[in-house]
C-alpha positions, -999 to +999 in steps of 0.1 A: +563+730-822+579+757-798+548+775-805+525+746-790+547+740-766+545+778-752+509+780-753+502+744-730+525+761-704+505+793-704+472+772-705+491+750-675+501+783-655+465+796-658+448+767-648+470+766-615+468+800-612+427+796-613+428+765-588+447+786-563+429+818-569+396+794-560+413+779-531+419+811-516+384+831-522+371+800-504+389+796-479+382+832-461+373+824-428+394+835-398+413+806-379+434+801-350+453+769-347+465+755-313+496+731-310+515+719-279+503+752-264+517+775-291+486+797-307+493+814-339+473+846-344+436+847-363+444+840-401+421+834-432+428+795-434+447+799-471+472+817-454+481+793-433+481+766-457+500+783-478+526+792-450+529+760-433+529+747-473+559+767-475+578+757-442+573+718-450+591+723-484+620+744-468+621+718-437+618+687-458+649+690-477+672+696-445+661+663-430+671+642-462+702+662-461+707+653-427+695+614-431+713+610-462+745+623-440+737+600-414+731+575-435+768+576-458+784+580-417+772+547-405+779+529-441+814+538-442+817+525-404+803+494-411+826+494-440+861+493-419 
């Protein structure tokens, strides 16, 4: 049974590791993006993803930190 299980996770991490590998020889061309008058340099559109990918899942977990925070502050006030 270890056995089965070991060979579905490599067959799992290959299959991602395909889908990723596709996503990236496709998505070659070179891009700028433009926001609120910040321009980032020209960059084949994976990279971007995949860094912008990156900052949301570092980002995202410091706001539920802070809104769980925020959130226990005002309980406990309208607890007293």
């Amino acid at each position: 049974m270890r056995g089965v299980k070991r060979v579905v996770l490599v067959l799992t991490v290959l299959a991602v590791a395909l889908v990723v590998l596709g996503f990236v020889l496709e998505n070659q061309q070179q891009v700028s993006l433009s926001f609120l008058g910040w321009t980032t340099a020209q960059l084949p559109a994976s990279v971007l993803m995949v860094l912008f990918l990156i900052a949301g899942m570092a980002i995202g977990p410091v706001f539920a930190v802070l809104l769980r925070g925020s959130s226990r502050r005002s309980l406990k006030s309208q607890a007293r």
